[in-house]
C-alpha positions in Angstrom: -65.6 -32.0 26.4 -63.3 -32.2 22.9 -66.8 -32.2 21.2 -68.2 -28.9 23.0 -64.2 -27.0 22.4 -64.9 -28.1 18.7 -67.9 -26.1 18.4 -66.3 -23.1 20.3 -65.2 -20.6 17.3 -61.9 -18.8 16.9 -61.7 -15.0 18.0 -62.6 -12.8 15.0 -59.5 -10.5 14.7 -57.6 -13.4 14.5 -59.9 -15.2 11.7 -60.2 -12.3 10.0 -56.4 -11.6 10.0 -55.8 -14.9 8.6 -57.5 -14.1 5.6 -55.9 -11.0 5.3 -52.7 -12.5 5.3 -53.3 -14.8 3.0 -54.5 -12.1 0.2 -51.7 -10.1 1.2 -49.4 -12.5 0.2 -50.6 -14.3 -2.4 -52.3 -11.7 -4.2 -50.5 -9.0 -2.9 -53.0 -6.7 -2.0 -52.9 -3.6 -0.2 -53.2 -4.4 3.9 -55.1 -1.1 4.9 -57.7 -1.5 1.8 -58.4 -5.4 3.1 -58.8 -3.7 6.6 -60.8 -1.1 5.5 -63.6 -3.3 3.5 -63.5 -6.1 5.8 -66.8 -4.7 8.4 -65.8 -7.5 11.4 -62.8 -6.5 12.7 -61.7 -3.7 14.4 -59.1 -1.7 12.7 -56.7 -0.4 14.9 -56.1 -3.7 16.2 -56.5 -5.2 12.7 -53.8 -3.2 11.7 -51.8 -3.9 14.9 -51.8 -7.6 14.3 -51.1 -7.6 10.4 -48.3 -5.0 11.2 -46.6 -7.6 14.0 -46.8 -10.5 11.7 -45.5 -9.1 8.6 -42.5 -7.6 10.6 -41.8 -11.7 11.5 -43.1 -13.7 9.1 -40.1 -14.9 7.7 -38.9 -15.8 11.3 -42.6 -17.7 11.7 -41.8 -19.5 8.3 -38.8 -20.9 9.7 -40.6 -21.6 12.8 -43.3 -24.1 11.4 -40.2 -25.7 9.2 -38.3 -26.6 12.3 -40.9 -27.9 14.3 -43.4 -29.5 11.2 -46.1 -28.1 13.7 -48.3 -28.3 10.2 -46.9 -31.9 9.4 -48.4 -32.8 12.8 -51.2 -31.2 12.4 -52.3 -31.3 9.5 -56.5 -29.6 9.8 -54.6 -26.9 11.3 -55.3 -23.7 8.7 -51.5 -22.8 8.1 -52.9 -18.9 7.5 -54.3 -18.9 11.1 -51.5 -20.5 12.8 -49.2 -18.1 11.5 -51.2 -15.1 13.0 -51.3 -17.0 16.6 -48.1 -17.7 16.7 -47.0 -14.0 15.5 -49.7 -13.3 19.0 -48.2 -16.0 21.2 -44.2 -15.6 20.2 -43.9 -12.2 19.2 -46.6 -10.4 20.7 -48.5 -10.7 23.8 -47.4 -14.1 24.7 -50.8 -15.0 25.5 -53.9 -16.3 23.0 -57.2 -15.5 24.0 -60.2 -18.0 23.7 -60.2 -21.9 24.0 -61.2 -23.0 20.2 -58.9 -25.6 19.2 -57.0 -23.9 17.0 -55.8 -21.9 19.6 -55.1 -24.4 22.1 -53.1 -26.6 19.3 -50.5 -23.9 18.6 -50.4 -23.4 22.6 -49.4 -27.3 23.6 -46.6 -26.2 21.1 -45.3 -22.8 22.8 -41.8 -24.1 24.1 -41.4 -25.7 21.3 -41.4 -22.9 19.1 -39.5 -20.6 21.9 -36.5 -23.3 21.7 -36.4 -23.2 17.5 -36.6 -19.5 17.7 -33.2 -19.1 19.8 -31.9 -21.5 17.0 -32.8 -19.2 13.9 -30.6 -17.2 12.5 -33.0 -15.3 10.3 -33.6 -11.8 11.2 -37.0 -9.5 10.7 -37.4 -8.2 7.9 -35.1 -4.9 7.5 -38.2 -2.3 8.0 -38.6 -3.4 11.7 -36.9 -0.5 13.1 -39.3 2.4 11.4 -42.2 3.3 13.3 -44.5 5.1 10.8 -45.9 8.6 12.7 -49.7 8.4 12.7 -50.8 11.0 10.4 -54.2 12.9 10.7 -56.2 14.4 8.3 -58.3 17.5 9.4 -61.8 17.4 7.3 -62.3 21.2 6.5 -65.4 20.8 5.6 -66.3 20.3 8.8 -64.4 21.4 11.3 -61.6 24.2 10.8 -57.8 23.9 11.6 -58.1 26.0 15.0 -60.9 24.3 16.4 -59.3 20.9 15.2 -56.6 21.8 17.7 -58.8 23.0 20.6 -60.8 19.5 20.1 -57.5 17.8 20.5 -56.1 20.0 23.3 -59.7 18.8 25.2 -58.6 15.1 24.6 -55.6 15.5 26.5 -52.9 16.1 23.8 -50.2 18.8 23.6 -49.2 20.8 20.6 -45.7 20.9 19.6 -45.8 24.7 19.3 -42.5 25.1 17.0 -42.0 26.7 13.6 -39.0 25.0 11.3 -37.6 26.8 8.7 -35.9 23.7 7.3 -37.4 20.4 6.5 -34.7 18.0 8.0 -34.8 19.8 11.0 -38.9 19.2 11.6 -38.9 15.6 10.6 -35.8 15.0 13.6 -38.6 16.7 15.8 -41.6 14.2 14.6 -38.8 11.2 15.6 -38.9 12.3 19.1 -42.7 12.9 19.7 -43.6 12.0 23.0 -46.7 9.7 23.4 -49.0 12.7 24.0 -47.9 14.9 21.8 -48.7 16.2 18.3 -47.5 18.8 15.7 -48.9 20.5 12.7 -47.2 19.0 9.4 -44.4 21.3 7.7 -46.2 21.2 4.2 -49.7 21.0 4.9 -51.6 22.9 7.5 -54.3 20.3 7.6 -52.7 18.2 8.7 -51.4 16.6 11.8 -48.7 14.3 12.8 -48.6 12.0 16.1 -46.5 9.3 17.2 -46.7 5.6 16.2 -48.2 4.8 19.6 -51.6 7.0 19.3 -52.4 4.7 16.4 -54.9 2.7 19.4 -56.2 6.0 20.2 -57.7 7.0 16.8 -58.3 3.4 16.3 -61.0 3.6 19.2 -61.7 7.5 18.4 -65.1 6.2 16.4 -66.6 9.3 17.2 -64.3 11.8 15.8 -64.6 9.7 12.3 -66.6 12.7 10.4 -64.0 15.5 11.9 -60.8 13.8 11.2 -59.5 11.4 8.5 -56.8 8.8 9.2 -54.6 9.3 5.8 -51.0 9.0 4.6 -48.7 12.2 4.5 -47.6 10.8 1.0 -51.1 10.3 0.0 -52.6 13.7 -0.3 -49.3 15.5 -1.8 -51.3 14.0 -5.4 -54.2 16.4 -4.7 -52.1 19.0 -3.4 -50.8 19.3 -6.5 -53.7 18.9 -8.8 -55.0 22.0 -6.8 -58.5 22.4 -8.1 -59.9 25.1 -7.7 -64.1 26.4 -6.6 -66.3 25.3 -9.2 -64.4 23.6 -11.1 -65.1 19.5 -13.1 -62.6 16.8 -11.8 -62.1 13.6 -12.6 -60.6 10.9 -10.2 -59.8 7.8 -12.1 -59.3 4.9 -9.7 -61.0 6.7 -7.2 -61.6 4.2 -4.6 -61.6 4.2 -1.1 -61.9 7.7 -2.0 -59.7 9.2 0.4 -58.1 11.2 -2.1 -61.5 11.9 -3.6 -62.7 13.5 -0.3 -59.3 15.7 -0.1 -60.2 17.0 -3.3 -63.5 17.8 -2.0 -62.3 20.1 1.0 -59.6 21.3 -1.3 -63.0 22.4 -3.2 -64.8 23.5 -0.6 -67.1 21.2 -1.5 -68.4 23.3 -4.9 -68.4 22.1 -8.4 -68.2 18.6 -9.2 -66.0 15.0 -8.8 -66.7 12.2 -11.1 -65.3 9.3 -9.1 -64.6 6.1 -10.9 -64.1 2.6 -9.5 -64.6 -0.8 -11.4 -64.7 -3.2 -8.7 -68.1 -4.0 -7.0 -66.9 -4.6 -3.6 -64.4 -1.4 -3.7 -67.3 0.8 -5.6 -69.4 0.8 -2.5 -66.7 1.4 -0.2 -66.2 4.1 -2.4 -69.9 5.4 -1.9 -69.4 5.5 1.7 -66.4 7.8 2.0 -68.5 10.0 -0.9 -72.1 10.1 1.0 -71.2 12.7 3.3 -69.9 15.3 0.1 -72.7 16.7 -2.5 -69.8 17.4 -4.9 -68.7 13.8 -5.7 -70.5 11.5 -8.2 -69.3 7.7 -7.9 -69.5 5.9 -11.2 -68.9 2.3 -11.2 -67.3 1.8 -14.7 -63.7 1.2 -16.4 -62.0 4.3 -16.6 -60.6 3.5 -19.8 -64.3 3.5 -21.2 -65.4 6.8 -19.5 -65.2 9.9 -21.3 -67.3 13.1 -22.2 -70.6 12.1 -22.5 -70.3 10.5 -18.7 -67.7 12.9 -17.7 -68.5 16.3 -19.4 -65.9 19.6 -19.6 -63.6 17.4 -17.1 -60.5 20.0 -16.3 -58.5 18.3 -14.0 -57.9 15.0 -13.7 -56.4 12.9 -10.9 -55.1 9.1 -11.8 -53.6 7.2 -9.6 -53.5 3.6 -10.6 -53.1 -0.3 -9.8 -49.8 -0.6 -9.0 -47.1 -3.2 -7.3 -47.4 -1.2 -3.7 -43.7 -1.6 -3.5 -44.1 1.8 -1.2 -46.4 0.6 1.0 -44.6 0.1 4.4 -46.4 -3.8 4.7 -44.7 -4.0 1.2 -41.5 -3.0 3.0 -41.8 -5.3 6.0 -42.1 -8.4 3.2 -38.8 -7.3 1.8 -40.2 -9.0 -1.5 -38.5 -9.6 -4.4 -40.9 -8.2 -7.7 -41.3 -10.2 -10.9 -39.7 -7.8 -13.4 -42.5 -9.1 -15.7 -45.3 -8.2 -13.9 -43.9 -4.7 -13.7 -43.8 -4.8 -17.5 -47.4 -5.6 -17.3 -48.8 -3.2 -15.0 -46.7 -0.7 -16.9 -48.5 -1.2 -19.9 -51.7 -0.2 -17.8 -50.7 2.7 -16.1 -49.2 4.1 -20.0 -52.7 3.1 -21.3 -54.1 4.7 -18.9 -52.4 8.5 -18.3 -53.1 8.3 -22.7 -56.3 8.2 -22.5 -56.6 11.0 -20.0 -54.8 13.0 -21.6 -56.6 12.4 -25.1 -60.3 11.6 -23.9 -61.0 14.5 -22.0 -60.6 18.0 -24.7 -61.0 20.5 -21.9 -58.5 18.7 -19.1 -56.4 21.7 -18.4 -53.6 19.5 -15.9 -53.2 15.7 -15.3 -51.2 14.4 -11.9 -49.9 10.7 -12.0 -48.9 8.7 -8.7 -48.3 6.0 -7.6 -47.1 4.2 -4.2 -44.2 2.4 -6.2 -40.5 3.1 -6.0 -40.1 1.3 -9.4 -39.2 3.6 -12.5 -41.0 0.9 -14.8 -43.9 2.2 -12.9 -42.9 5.8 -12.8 -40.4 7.6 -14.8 -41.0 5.1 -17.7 -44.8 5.5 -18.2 -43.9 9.5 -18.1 -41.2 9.3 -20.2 -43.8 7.3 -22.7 -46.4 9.4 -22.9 -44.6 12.7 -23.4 -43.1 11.1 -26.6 -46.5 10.3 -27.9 -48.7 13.2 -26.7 -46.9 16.7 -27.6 -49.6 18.3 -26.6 -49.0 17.8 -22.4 -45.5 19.0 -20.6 -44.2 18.1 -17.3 -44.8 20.5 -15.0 -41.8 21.0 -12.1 -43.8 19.1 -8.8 -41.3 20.5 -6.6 -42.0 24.2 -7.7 -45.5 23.4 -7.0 -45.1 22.2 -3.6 -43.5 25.4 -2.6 -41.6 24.5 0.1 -38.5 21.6 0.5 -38.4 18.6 -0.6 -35.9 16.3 -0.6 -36.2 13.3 -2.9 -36.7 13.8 -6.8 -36.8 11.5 -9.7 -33.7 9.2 -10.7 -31.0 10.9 -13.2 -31.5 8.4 -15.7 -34.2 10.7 -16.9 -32.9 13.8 -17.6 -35.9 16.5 -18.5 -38.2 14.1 -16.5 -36.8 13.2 -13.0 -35.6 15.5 -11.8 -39.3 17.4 -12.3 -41.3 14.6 -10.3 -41.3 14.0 -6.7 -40.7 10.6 -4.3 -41.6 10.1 -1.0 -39.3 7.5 0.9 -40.3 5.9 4.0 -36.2 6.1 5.4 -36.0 10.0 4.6 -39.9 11.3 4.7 -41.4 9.1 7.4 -44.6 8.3 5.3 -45.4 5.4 2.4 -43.5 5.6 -0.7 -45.3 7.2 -3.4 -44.3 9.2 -6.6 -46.0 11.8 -8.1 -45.7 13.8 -11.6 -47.9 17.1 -12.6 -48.5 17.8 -16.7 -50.5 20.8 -17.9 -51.5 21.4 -21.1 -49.4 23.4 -24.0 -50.1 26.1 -25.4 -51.4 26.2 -28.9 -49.3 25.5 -31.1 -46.9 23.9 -28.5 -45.0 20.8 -28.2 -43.0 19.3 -25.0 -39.5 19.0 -25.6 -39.4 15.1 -25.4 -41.9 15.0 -27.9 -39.7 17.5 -30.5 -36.7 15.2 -29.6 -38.6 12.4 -30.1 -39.7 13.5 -33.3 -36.5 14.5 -34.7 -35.0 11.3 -34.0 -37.4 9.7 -35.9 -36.8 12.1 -38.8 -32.9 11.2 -38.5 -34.1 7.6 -38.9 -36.0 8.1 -41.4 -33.7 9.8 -43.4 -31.0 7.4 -42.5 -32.7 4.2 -43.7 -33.8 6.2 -46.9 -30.0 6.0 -47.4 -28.8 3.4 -46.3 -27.6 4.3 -43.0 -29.9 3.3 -40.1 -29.4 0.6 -37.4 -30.3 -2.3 -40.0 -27.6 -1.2 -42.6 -25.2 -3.5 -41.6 -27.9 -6.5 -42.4 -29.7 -4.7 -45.4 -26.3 -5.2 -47.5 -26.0 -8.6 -46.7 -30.0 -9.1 -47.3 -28.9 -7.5 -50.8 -26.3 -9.8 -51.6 -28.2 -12.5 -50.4 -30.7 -11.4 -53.0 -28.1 -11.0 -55.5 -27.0 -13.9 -55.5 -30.0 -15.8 -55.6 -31.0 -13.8 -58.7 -28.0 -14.9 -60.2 -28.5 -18.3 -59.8 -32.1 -17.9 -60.5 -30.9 -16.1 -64.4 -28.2 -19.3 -64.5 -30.1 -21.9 -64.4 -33.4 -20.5 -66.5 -30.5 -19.9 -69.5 -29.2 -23.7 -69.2 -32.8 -24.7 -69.7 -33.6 -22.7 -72.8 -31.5 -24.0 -75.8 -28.5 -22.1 -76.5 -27.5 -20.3 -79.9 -24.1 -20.8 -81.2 -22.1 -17.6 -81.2 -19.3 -19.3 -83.1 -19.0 -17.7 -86.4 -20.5 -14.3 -87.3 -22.9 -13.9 -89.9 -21.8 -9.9 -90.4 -19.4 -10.1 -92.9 -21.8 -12.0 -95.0 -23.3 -9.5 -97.9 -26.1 -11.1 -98.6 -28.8 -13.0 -96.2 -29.2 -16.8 -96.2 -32.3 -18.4 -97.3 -32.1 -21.5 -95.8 -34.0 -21.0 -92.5 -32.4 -24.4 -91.4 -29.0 -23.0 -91.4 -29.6 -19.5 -90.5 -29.6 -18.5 -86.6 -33.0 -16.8 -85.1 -31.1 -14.4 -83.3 -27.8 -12.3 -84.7 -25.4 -12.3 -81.9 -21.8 -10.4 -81.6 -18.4 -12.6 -82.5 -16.9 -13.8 -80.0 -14.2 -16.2 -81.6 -11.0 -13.7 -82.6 -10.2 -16.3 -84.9 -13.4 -16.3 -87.3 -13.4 -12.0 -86.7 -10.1 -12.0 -88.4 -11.1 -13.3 -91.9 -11.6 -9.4 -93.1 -10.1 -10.2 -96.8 -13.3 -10.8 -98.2 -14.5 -7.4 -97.2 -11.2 -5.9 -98.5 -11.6 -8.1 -102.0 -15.6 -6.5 -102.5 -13.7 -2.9 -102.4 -11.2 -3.2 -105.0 -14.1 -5.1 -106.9 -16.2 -1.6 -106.8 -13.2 0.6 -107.9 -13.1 1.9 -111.1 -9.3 2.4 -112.0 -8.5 3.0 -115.8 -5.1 1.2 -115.2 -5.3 -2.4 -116.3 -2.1 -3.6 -114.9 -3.0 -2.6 -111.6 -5.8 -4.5 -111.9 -4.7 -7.6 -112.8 -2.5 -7.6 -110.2 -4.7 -6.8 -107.4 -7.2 -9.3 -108.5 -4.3 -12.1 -108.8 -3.2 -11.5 -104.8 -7.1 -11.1 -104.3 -7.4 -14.6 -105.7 -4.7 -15.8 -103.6 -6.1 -14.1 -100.3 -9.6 -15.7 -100.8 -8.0 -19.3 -101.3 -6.5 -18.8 -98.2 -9.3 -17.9 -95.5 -11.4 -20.1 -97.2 -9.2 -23.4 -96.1 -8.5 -21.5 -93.2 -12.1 -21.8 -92.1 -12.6 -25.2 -93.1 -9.6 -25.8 -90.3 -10.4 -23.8 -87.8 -14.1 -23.8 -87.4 -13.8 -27.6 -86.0 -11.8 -26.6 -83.5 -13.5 -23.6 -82.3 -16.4 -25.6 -82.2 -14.4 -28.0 -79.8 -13.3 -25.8 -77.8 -17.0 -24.0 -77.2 -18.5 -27.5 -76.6 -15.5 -28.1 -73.8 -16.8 -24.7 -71.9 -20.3 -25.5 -72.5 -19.4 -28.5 -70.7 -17.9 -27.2 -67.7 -20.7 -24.9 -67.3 -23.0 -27.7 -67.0 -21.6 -29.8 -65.0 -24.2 -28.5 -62.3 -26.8 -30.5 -64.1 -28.2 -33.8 -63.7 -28.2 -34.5 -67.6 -25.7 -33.3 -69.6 -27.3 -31.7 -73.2 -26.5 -32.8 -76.4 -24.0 -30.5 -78.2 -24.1 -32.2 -81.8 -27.0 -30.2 -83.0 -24.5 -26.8 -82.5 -21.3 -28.6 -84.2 -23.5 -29.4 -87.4 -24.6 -25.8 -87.5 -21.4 -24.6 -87.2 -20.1 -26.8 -90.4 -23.1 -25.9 -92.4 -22.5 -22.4 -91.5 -18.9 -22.2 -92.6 -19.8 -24.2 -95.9 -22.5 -21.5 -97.0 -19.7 -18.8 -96.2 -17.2 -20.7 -98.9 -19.8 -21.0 -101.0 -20.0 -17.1 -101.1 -16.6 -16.4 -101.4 -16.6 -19.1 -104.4 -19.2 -17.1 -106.1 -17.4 -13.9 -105.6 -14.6 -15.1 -107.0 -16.2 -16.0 -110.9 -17.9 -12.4 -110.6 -14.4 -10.9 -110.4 -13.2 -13.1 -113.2 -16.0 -12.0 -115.2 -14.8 -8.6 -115.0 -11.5 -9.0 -115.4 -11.8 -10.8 -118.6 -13.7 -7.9 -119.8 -11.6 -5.4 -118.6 -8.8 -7.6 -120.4 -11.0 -7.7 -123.8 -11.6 -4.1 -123.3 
């Protein structure tokens, strides 16, 4: 008997809704899509399941801890037995078929009853919103009026009322009996019922071609793009394609749709939705590496990327906590993205970006990017667009920006959460104001760092001292390698050169030693040598005190060039006491004395030529 209940398999909604879970939570992927591609279950009760065990899963989590029904059993696929007990505790309170699986996670059923009047861990905080089920009319099919009639035949009942306010209708969609169904305040096309018809349509297979089972939220993109007869448009991240076939009736199913998916698996769901309109080409490529020549004279262009989800209402239920990183990252898409649309395609006349995120990084960031690098798009007021009231705009942290683009919030709209921004083209030569004020900022910048004055001034002047100083030190130490020239005694008041090239100095460099400067006498003695006075006595006289003077300097020197040349080797010393060796300073003293000997030699010399002359001006 255990042998043949082993071979009996587990129900296929429940299967099937274990590996939903699983990809919902660990690779966070969109719950409707997974429903929507997987062929094997049925999806209003798909969507019933995954809806009843997202709302508890935390509660189930706590379950398993408390009663280690997975420690116990440890073959028991933890996915699976978190969908039967969401069935067994929190939904019908039965299971249905007798696989093992299913019988395992019964034996444990009072168990898990007693640890749930233990927890203390409450849903998640979207389990009191009960999403309307919204239904899209296909016009290309079947007309608004005989939508109705169609409906009336089913049994349902119009809510005939006209609202001129929006608060006012979406109070009236909260009270919606169970048979009952009204036409939507902003969209003609479609229709709004209460949570509980969700198992009707879900069984309603043949009404699948008349009506369309889409998100309020989701066609307020297409709405806005607006294309009209004729016309090229280009759908980025097309797939499913439920936007794609809104732009279609929007169309009236003339001109052309280049739809573009990169996945495989999503691509052919993508062909499905699309085989029943002419107008839509599917085209299973990056969108990043699509442009004219496999999307020619493209005018409008509809993107609406990967994204976190954090509007989706299963997003909501998981109360999850997003890795401000992987924001980051998929904010570096979407920017990438809405770029290249706006760059690739020449004759794109407007561009509408959403998302079903309530995150700026996603959102008013990525706009706020690419209208400071592309001047040549503007925002376009989404709210004037719409034409009618709406209640929820962008955040104020973006003035220019948010309050031009549009949210929809699941507490205040009753749909998904999904934002939405419209650019159009400028005019030639036209720029959007972001860009001119992006512009002129980096002018100011520029202009500031030319002089001095940007953000990095602060650290450029210490950079430049840095430098300075390092230059400095650089000059300080290459002039303590070269050898130095003494700048002891002067070689200017010396009339004629020296021809010993030992003794003279290769370079001629200013006095620096008062003491030597001072010895002008000599200069003054030369003078009175070259004037020609007919007065004798005078003469005599001046060449007897001349005499005098030039003893004088002359022993002077022999004195003080010693200790001048002392005193110069005492601050050579300091300034070397950096250095490893010390250099050798009697090469510049013996200069120094041979220097000062030459100079006595000269004034020696001097002296005879005046007594020459006197002693002819004495015979004459």
């Amino acid at each position: 008997f255990q042998q043949r209940r082993h071979k009996i398999p587990v129900p296929s909604n429940y299967r099937y809704a274990s590996k939903i879970l699983r990809r919902v939570v660990e690779e966070r992927c969109n719950v409707k899509s997974l429903i929507l591609e997987e062929r094997h279950i049925r999806k209003g009760k798909g969507l019933a399941i995954m809806d009843l065990i997202l709302v508890h899963l935390k509660q189930i989590d706590e379950l398993l801890k408390r009663t280690e029904l997975l420690v116990k059993e440890p073959r028991l696929n933890p996915w699976l037995a978190k969908v039967l007990i969401a069935e067994l505790i929190f939904g019908r309170g039965d299971l249905t078929g007798e696989s093992l699986p299913v019988q395992c996670v019964k034996r444990y059923q009072e168990e898990l009853k007693e640890a749930l009047g233990q927890l203390d861990v409450a849903p998640a905080k979207m389990l009191d919103f009960k999403e309307p089920r919204y239904v899209r009319i296909n016009t290309n099919v079947l007309a608004q009026p005989g939508a109705i009639r169609l409906l009336q035949e089913e049994g349902w009942v119009l809510v005939e009322e006209e609202f001129e306010k929006y608060g006012d209708f979406l109070e009236r969609v909260k009270k919606l009996g169970d048979s009952e169904f009204i036409v939507d305040f902003h969209f003609k096309e479609m229709l709004v019922f209460p949570n509980s018809a969700k198992n009707y349509w879900a069984r309603a297979m043949e009404l699948k071609q008349k009506f369309v089972l889409q998100n309020k939220a989701c066609i307020i993109p297409t709405y806005l793009l607006n294309p009209p007869k004729k016309s090229v448009v280009l759908d980025m991240c097309a797939a499913p394609g439920l936007k794609t076939t809104h732009l279609a009736n929007l169309m009236k199913n003339k001109g052309r749709i280049y739809a573009v998916e990169r996945d495989a698996n999503r691509y052919k769901l993508l062909c499905d939705y699309a085989a029943d309109f002419g107008v839509i080409k599917a085209i299973n490529d990056d969108c990043m590496l699509v442009g004219e020549d496999q999307a020619p004279g493209v005018e409008y262009i509809l993107l609406d990327p990967s994204c976190s989800g954090s509007g989706m209402v299963s997003r909501l239920k998981l109360n999850e906590e997003y890795d401000k990183q992987r924001l980051y990252r998929l904010g570096g898409l979407q920017y990438k993205l809405l770029c290249h649309a706006m760059n690739a395609f020449p004759s794109a006349k407007r561009i509408v970006y959403s998302t079903c995120s309530i995150f700026p990084e996603e959102n008013e960031d990525i706009v706020q990017g690419a209208l400071k690098h592309n001047g040549h798009f503007k925002l376009v007021d989404a709210k004037e667009r719409l034409g009618k009231e709406w209640h929820n705009v962008g955040s104020t942290d973006y003035p220019g920006i948010g309050e031009k683009c549009l949210y929809a919030r699941s507490e205040s709209d009753l749909t998904i959460g999904m934002f939405v921004a419209v650019f159009e083209r400028c005019e030639e030569e036209e720029y959007n104001d972001v860009y001119l004020a992006h512009e002129k900022q980096k002018e100011s910048y520029e202009k500031l760092s030319k002089m001095g004055h940007g953000p990095d001034f602060g650290r450029g002047k210490q950079d430049k001292g840095k430098k300075r100083k390092k230059t400095q030190e650089n000059n300080y130490e290459e002039s303590q390698d070269q050898p130095q020239e003494s700048n002891d005694t002067p070689l200017e008041h010396v009339s004629e050169p020296v021809d010993d090239p030992e003794v003279a100095p290769k370079k001629k460099k200013k006095a620096k030693d008062k003491t030597i400067n001072e010895v002008d006498p000599p200069v003054a003695s030369t003078e009175i040598a070259n004037d020609d006075t007919t007065n004798e006595t005078k003469k005599k006289k001046k060449s007897k005190k001349v005499a005098t003077d030039v003893e004088q300097p002359s022993e002077e020197i022999e004195q003080e060039a010693p200790q001048d040349a002392g005193e110069n080797k005492k601050k050579k010393k300091k300034k070397r006491k950096h250095n490893d060796e010390e250099p050798e300073n009697n090469n510049e003293a013996n200069e120094v004395e041979q220097q000062t000997e030459t100079i006595a030699e000269e004034i020696s010399k001097k002296k005879k030529k005046k007594k020459k002359k006197d002693e002819q001006c004495e015979e004459e």
